[in-house]
C-alpha positions as CSV (number, residue, x, y, z in Angstrom):
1,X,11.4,9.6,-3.5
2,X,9.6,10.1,-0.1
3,X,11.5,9.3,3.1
4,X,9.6,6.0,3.3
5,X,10.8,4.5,0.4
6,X,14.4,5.8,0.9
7,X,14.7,4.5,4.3
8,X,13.0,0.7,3.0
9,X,15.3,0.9,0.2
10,X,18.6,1.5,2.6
11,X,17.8,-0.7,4.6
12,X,17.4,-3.7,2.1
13,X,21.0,-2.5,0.8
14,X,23.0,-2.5,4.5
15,X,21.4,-6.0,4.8
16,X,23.6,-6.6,1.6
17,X,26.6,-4.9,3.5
18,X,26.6,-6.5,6.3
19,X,28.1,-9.8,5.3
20,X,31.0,-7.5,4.7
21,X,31.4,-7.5,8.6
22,X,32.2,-9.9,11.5
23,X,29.6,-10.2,14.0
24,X,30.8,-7.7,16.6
25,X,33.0,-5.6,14.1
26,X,31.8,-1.9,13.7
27,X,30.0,-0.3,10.8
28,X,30.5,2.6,9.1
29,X,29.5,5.7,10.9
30,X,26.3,7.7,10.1
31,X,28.0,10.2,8.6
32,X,30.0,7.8,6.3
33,X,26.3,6.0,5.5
34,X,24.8,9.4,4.7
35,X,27.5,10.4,2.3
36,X,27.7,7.1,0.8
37,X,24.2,6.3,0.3
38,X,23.4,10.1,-0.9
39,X,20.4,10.0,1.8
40,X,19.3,11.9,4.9
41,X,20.8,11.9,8.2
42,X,17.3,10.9,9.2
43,X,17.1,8.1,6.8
44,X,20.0,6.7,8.2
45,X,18.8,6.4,11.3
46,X,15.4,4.7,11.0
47,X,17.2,2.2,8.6
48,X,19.5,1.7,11.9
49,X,16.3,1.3,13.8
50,X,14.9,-1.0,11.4
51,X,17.7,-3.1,11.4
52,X,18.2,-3.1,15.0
53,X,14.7,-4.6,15.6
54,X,15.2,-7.3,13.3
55,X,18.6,-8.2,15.7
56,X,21.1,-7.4,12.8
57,X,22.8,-4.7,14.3
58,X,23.4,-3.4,18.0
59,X,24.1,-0.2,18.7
60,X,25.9,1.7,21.9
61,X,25.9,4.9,23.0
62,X,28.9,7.5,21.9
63,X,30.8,3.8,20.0
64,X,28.2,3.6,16.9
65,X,26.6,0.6,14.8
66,X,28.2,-3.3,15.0
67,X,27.1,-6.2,13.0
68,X,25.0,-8.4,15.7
69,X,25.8,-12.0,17.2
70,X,24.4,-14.7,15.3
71,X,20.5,-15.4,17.0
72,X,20.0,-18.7,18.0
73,X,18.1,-21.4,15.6
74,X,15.0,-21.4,16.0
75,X,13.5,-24.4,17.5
76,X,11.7,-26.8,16.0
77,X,7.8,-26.6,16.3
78,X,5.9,-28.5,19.1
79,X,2.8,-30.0,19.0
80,X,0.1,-27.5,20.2
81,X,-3.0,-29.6,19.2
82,X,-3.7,-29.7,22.6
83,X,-4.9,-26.1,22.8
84,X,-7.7,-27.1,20.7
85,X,-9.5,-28.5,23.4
86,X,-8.1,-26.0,26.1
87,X,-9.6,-23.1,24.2
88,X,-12.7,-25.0,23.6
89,X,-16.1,-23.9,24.8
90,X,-17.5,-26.8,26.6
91,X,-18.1,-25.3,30.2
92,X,-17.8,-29.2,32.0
93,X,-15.5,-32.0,31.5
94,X,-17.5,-34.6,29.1
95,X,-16.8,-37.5,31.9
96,X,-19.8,-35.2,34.0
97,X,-22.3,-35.3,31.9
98,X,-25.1,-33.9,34.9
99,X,-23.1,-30.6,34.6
100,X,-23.7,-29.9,31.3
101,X,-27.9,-29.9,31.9
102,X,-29.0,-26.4,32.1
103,X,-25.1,-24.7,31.5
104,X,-25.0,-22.0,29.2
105,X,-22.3,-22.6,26.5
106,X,-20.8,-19.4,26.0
107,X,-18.1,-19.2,22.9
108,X,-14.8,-18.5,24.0
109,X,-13.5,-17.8,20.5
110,X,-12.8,-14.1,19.4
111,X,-13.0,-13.2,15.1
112,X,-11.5,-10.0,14.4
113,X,-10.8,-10.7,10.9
114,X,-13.6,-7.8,10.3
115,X,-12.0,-5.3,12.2
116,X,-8.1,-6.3,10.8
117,X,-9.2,-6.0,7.2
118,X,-10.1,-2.2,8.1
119,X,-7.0,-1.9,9.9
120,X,-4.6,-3.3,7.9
121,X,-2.5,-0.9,5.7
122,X,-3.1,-1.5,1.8
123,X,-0.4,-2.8,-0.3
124,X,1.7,-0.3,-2.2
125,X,-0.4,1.2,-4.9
126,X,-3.9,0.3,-3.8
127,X,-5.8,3.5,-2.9
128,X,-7.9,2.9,0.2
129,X,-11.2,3.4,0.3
130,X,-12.0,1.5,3.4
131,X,-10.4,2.7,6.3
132,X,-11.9,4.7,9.3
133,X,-8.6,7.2,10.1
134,X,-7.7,10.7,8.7
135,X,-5.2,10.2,5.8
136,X,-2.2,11.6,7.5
137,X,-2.6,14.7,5.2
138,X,-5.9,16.0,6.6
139,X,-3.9,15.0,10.5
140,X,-2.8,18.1,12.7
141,X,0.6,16.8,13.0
142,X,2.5,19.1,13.4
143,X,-0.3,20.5,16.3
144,X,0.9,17.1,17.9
145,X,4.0,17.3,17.6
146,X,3.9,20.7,19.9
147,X,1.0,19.3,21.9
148,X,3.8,16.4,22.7
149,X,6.6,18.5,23.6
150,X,4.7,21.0,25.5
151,X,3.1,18.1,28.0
152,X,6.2,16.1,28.4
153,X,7.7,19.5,29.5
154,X,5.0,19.9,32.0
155,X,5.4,19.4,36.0
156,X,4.7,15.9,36.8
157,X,3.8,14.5,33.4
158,X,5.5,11.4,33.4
159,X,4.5,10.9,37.4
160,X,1.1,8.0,37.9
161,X,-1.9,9.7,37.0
162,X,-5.0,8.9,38.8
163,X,-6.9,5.6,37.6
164,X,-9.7,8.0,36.2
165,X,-7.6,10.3,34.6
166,X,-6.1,13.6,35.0
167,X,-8.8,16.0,36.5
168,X,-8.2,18.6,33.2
169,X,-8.7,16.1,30.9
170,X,-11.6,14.7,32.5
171,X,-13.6,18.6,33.1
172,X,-12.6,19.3,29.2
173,X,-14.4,15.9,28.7
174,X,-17.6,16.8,31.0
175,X,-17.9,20.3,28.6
176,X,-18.1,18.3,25.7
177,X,-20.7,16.2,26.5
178,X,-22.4,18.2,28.4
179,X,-24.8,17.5,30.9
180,X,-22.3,15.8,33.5
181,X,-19.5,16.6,36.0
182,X,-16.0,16.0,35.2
183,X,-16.8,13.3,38.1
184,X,-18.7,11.1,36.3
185,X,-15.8,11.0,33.2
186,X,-13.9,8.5,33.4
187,X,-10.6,8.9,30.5
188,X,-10.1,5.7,28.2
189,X,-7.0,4.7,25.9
190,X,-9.6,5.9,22.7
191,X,-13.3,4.8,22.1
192,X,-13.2,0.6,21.7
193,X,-11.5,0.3,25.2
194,X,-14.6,2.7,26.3
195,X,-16.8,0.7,24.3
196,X,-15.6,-2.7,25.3
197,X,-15.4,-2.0,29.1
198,X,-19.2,-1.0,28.9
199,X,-20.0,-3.6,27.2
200,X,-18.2,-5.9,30.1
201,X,-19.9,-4.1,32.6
202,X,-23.3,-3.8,31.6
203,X,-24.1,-7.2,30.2
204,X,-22.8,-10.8,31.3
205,X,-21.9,-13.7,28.9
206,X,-25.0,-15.6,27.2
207,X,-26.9,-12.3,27.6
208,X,-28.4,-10.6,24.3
209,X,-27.4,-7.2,23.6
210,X,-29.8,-4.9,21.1
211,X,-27.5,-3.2,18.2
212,X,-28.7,-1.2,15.3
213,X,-28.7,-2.9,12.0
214,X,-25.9,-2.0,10.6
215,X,-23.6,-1.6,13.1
216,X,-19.9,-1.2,13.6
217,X,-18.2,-4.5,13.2
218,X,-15.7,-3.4,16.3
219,X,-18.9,-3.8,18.6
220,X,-20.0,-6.5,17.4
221,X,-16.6,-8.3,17.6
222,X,-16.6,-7.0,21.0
223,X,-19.7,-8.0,22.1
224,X,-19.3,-11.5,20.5
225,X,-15.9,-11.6,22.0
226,X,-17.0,-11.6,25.8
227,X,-19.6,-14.1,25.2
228,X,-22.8,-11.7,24.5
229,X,-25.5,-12.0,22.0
230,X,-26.0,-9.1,19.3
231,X,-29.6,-8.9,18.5
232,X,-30.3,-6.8,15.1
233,X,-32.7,-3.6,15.8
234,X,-33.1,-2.3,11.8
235,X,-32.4,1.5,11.3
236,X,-34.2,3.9,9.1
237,X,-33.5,7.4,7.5
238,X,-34.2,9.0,11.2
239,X,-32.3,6.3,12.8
240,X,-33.1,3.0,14.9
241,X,-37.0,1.8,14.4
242,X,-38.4,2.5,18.0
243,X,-41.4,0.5,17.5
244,X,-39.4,-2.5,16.8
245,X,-36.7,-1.3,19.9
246,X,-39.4,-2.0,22.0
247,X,-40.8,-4.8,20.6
248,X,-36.6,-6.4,20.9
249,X,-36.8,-5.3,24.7
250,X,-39.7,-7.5,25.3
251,X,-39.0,-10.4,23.0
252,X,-35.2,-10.7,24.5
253,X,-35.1,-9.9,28.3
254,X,-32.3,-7.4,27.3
255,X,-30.5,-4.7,29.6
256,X,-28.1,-3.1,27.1
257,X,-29.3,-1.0,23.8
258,X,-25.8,0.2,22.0
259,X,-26.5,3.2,19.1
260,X,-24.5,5.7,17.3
261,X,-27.3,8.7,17.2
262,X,-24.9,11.1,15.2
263,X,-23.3,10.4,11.8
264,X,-24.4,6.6,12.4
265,X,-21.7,3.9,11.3
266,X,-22.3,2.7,8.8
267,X,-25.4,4.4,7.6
268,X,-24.8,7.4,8.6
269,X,-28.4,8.3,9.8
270,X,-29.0,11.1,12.5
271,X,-31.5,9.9,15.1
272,X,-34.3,12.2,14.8
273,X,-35.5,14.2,17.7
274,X,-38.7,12.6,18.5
275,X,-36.9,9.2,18.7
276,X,-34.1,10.1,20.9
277,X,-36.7,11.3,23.2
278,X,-38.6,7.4,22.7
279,X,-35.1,5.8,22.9
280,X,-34.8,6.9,26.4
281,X,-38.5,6.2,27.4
282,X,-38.4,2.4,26.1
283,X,-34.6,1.8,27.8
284,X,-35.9,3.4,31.0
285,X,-39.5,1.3,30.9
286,X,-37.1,-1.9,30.5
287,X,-34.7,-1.4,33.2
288,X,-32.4,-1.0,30.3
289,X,-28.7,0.9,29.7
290,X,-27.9,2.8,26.8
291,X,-24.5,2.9,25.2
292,X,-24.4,6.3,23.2
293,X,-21.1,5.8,20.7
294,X,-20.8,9.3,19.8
295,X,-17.8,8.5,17.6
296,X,-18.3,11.3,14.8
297,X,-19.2,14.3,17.2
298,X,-16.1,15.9,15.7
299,X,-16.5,14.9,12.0
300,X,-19.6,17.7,11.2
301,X,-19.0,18.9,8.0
302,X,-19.2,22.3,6.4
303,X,-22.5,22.5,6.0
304,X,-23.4,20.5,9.0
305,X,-24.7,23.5,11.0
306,X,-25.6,22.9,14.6
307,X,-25.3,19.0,15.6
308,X,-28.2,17.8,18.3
309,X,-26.7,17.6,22.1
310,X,-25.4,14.1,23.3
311,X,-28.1,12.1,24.7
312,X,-26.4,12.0,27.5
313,X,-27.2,15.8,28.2
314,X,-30.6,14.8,28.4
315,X,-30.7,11.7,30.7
316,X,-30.7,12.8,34.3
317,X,-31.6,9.1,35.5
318,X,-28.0,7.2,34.4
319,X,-29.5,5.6,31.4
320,X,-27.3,6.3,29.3
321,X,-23.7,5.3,29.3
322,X,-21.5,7.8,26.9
323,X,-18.7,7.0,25.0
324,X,-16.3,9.4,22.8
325,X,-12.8,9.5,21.8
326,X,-10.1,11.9,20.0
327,X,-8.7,9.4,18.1
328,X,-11.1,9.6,14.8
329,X,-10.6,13.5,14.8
330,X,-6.9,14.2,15.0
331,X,-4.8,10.4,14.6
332,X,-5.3,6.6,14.9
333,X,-2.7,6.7,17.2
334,X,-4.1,9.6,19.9
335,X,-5.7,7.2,21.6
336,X,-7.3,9.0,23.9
337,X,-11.6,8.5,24.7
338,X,-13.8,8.8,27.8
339,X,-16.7,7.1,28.8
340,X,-19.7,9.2,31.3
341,X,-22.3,7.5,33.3
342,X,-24.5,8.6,36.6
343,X,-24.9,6.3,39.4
344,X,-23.4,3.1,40.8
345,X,-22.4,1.8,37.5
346,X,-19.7,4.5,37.1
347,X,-17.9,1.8,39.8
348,X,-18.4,-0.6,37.8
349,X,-16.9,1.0,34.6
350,X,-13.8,2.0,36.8
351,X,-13.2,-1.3,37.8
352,X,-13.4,-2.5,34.8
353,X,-10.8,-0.2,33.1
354,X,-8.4,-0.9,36.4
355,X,-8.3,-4.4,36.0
356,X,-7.9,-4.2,32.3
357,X,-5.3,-1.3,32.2
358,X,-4.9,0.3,35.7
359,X,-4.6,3.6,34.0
360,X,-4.3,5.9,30.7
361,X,-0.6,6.9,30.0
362,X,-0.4,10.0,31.6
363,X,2.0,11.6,28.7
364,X,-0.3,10.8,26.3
365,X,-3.1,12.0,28.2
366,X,-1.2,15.5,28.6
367,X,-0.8,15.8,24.8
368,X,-4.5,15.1,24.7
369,X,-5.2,18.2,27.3
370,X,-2.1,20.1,25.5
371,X,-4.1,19.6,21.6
372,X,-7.7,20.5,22.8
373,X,-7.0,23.0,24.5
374,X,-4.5,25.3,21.8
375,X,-6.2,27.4,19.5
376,X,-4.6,25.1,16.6
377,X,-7.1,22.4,17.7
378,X,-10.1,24.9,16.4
379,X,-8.1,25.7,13.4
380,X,-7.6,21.7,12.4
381,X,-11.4,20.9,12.8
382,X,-12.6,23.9,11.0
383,X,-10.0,22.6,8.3
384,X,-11.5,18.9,8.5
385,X,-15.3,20.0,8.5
386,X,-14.4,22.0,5.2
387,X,-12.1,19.2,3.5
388,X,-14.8,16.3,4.2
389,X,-17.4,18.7,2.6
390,X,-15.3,18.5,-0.6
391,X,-14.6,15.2,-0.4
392,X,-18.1,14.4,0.2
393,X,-18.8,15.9,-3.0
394,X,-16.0,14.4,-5.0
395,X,-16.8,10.9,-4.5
396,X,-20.9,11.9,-4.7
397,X,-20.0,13.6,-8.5
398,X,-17.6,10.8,-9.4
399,X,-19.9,7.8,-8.3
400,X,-22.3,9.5,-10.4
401,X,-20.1,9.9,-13.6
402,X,-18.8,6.4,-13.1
403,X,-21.6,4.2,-11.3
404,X,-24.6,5.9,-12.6
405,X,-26.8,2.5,-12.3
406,X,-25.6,2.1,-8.9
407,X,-28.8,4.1,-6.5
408,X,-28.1,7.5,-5.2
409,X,-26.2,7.1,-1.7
410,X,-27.7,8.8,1.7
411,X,-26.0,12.5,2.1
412,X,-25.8,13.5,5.3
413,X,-23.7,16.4,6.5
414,X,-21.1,14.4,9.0
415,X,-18.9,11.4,9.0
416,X,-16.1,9.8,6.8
417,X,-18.3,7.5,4.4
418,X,-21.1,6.7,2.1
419,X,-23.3,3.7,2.8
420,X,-24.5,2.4,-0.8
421,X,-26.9,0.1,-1.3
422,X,-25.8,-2.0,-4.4
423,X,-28.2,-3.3,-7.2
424,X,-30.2,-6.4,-6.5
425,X,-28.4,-9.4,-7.4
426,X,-24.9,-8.3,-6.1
427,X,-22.0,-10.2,-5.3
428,X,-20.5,-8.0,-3.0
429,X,-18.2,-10.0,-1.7
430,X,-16.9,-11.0,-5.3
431,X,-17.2,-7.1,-6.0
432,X,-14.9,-5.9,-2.8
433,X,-12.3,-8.5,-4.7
434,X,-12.5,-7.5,-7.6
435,X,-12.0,-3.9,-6.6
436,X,-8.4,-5.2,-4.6
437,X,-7.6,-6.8,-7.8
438,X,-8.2,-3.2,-9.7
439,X,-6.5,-1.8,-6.6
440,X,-8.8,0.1,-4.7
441,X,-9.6,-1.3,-1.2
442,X,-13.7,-1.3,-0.4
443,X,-15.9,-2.4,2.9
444,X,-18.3,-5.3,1.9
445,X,-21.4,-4.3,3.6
446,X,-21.9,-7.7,4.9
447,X,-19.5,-7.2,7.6
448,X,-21.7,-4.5,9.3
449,X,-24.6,-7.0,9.8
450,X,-25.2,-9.2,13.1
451,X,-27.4,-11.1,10.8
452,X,-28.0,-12.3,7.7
453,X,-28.0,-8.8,5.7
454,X,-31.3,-7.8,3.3
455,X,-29.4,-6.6,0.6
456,X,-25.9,-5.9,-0.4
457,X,-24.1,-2.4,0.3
458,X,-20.6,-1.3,0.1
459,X,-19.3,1.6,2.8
460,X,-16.1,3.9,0.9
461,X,-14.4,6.2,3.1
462,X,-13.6,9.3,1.6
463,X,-10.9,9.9,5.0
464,X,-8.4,8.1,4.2
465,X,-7.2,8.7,0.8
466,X,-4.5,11.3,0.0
467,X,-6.4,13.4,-2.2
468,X,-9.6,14.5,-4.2
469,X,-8.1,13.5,-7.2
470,X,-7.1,10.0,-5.0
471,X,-10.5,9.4,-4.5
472,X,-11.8,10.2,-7.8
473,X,-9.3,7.4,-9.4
474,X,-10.3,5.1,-6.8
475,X,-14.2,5.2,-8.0
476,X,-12.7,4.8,-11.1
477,X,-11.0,1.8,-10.5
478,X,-14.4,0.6,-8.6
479,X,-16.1,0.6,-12.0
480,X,-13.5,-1.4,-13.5
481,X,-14.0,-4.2,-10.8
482,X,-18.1,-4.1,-11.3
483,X,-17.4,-4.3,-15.1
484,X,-15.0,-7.4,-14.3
485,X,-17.6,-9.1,-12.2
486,X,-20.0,-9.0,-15.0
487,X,-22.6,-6.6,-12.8
């Protein structure tokens, strides 16, 4: 039995034992639990932890664990219909009718049902093929855990940093991306704050925002969020169509172009050379800013070979605003990024993160500077470029074996995916169901379109699942739900 399981099943049996106990009297000591309950002193504690953040138990220092007080009743509920209309978009009250003639009605509401059925943990015994984090497994744990006790150790660490973030961080940064000074980095708490706070800086509510198509659903949520238009640009095998990027610029009056040129999401696609070169030339001609995403720099696989340099690199002119994060190569909760940018919108970025945040946690950004810069950080990627070459290939050979009516997917030599583009006639939706009900958790492609999408697709991760074998079951279980569906 793993220590999850023993600590959930502990603490569903001291809930039992407490009605043994006044509120206020004293428990049985840990000792006593761990002998009693044949568990781990460990165990015994996160079940106290559990128990104390539900309010059943107190605990005080050096005197041990008491039953809690009673909690209050819980009130009855109000009425909050009201908030309908307060969270409303209407920009005027409706007894002004002149005010509404020529106001833009931006949508105040925010969807991030996309993004929270990526995020949400499976249920026990569904194998998940639809996340976007490193299975714990494949994480350099315990790499963080020494990265963690090293920087909290360190002179200062827990002192303010400054807003942009601590100069180390921010010059290990600048290397990475090359091309720019550790000046022009500005640290992030991981790559959707970076990615959000351009977004807010760069484009103002009611305006339309280019995106590739498909995109990552976080962006879009984001950009839909702050009141901004996502306008579909379609991709290709090399990447974004830069005949019909241009032809977007002129057609929507836009100022903001957001890509993923390496190991797109969801596609996968590597913007080829000649086109990165066009990408800037068409942004620059329109007065336009491009957000580089370069999400997957760090998820190259085996046979990856040399990856192309950041756009950034090659942008003297501040076109492009760059955004990058730790968090998708070492743990989902190292949330550590940057965003880079030339000029007078690096102000603008700054004050954007200081209203929203003021600052990165300075501990966490130590840890950050602690992991990249032991030689166990080289280890773990090398480790992680080789493991997602195998798993690559395990889900390629078992797709085939099990869905070999289903086309070929795209192989491409980086990221945690495969983009597949289902038969004609799909019900993907009913499909990504079916496949819960068979319990295996898939991405319905339809969720990475700002528009109606031409055909349906599924995206399966091949990160987060615990094993080869893991993943080969899962594909397995994918067939099941595509015979149930009647496919």
């Amino acid at each position: 039995m793993n220590d999850g399981s023993s600590t959930a099943n502990l603490v569903r049996d001291l809930r039992v034992e407490l009605d043994r106990y006044s509120p206020g009297e004293k428990l049985p000591s840990s000792r006593a639990l761990v002998e009693r309950h044949r568990v781990s002193p460990v165990t015994v504690s996160r079940a106290l932890r559990q128990l104390v953040a539900e309010g059943l138990v107190v605990t005080r220092p050096g005197a041990g664990a008491f039953r809690a007080e009673p909690r209050a009743a819980v009130s009855a509920p109000g009425d909050t219909s009201w908030q309908e209309l307060a969270l409303s978009a209407d920009p005027a009250p409706a007894s002004d009718p002149a005010a509404h003639r020529g106001a833009e009605v931006v949508p105040r509401s925010v969807d991030a049902s996309d993004l929270l059925a990526t995020l949400a943990p499976p249920r026990s015994g569904v194998i998940e093929l639809s996340g976007g984090y490193l299975h714990p497994a494949l994480q350099p744990e315990r790499a963080l855990a020494a990265a963690l006790a090293r920087a909290g150790r360190r002179p200062g660490a827990w002192e303010r940093p400054p807003t942009e973030g601590i100069a180390e961080l921010r010059g290990w940064f600048a290397r990475e991306i090359g091309g720019v000074a550790p000046s022009q980095v500005l640290v992030t708490g991981g790559g959707q704050p970076a990615l959000t706070g351009a977004l807010r800086a760069l484009a103002a509510p009611g305006e339309a925002v280019l995106v590739e198509s498909p995109t990552y659903p976080g962006m879009l949520a984001a950009a839909r969020a702050f009141g901004l238009r996502p306008v579909p640009v379609p991709l290709d095998a090399g990447g974004v169509r830069t005949d019909l990027l241009a032809d977007a610029f002129r057609a929507t009056g836009a100022r903001v172009f957001v890509c993923q040129p390496l190991f797109q999401n969801p596609t996968t696609a590597v913007l080829a050379a000649e086109r990165r070169r066009e990408v800037l030339r068409i942004a620059r001609r329109a007065g336009a800013f491009v957000i580089e995403d370069d999400f997957a720099r760090r998820l190259g696989h085996e046979d990856a070979g040399a990856l192309p340099p950041t756009l950034a690199s090659e942008d003297p002119d501040g076109t492009v605003v760059h955004v990058t994060s730790l968090t998708k190569a070492a743990s989902p909760s190292l949330r550590v990024g940057a965003v880079a940018a030339r000029g007078p919108v690096l102000e603008r970025l700054r004050a954007v993160q200081v209203v929203d945040s003021f600052f990165v946690s300075r501990p966490l950004q130590e840890t950050a500077l602690e992991l990249v810069g032991s030689p166990a950080w080289g280890r773990h990627l090398r480790a992680v470029a080789a493991e997602l070459r195998t798993r690559r290939g395990a889900m390629l050979a078992a797709l085939a074996a099990e869905l070999p009516q289903w086309p070929a997917a795209r192989v491409s030599p980086g990221g945690f995916h495969l983009w597949l583009r289902l038969p004609d006639g799909t019900d993907e939706r009913a499909l990504a169901d079916a496949a819960l009900r068979a319990g295996v958790a898939v991405a319905a492609g339809r969720h990475y379109f700002p528009a109606e999408p031409p055909a349906p697709h599924l995206r399966l991760s091949f990160v987060c699942a615990a094993s080869v074998a893991e993943l080969t079951e899962g594909v397995r279980r994918l067939r099941d739900a595509w015979a149930a569906v009647g496919s």
